[in-house]
C-alpha positions in Angstrom: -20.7 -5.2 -1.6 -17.8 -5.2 0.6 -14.3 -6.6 0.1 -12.2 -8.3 2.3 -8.7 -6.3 2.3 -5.3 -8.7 2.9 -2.1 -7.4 3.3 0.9 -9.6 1.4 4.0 -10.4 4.2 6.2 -7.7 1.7 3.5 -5.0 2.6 3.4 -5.9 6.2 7.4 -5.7 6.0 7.4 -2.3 4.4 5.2 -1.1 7.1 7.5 -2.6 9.7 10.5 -0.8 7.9 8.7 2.2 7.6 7.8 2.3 11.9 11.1 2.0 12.5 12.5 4.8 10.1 10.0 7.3 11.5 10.4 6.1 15.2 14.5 6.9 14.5 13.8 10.4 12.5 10.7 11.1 14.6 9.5 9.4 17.4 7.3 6.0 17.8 4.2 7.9 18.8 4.0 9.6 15.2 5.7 6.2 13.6 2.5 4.5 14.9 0.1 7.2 14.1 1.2 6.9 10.5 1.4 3.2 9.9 -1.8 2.8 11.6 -3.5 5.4 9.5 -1.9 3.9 6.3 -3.6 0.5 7.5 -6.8 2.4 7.4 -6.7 4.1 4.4 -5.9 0.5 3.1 -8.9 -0.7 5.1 -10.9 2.1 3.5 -10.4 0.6 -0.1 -13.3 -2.4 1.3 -16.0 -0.2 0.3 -14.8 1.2 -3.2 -11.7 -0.7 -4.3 -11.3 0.8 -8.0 -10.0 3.7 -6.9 -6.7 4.9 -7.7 -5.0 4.6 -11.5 -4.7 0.9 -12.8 -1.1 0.4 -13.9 -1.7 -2.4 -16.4 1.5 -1.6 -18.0 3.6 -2.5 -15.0 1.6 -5.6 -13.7 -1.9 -6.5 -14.9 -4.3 -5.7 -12.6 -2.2 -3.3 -10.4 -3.7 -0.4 -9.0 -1.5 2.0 -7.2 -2.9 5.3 -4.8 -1.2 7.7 -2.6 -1.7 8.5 1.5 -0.5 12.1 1.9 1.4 12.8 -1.1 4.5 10.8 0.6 3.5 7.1 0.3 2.2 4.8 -2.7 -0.2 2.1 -2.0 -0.1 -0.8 -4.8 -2.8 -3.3 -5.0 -5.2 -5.5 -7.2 -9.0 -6.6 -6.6 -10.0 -9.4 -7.4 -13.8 -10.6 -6.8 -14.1 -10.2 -3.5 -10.6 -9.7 -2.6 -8.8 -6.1 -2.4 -4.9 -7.6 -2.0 -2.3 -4.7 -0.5 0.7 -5.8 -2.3 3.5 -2.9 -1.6 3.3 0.5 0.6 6.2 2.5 -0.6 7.2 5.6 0.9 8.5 8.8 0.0 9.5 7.8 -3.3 10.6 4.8 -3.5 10.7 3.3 -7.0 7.6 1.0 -7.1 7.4 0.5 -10.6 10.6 -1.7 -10.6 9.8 -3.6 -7.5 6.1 -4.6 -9.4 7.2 -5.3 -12.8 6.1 -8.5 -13.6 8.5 -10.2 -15.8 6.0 -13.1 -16.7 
């Protein structure tokens, strides 16, 4: 079975933010050569979407993995449904950002 992967408008900001921080330290050529492979790697998660470590204790559901050491990736599946909700890089504090306070 494959899922459908959707990116939430925060994760599609923090890419955004994150292009233009490694266009400014680097140059746009590697900016875009990084977000795009991040998008894979999120793209990736169609075929097996339980990977990374569930983080029940911050929001139920939540899963979060890493790209390269340098970047988290938090998401939840549901059904059919893998659902990017934050791409953080080099550590930001996720965990605060996610907590649900329901």
């Amino acid at each position: 079975m494959n899922y459908r992967v959707v990116f939430s408008p925060e994760a599609q900001e923090q890419l955004a933010e994150l292009f233009h921080y490694i266009a400014e330290a680097a140059s746009p050529v590697t900016a875009a050569r990084y977000t795009e492979a991040i998008v894979s790697y999120c793209e990736s998660l169609c075929t097996f979407p339980q990977r990374g470590t569930l983080r029940d204790d911050i929001r139920p559901g939540l899963r979060i993995t890493h790209y390269r050491k340098r970047t988290v990736i938090a998401f939840d599946v549901d059904a059919d449904l893998v659902s990017i909700i934050g791409i953080f890089y080099g550590g930001q504090n996720y965990e605060t950002v996610l907590h649900d306070d329901h």
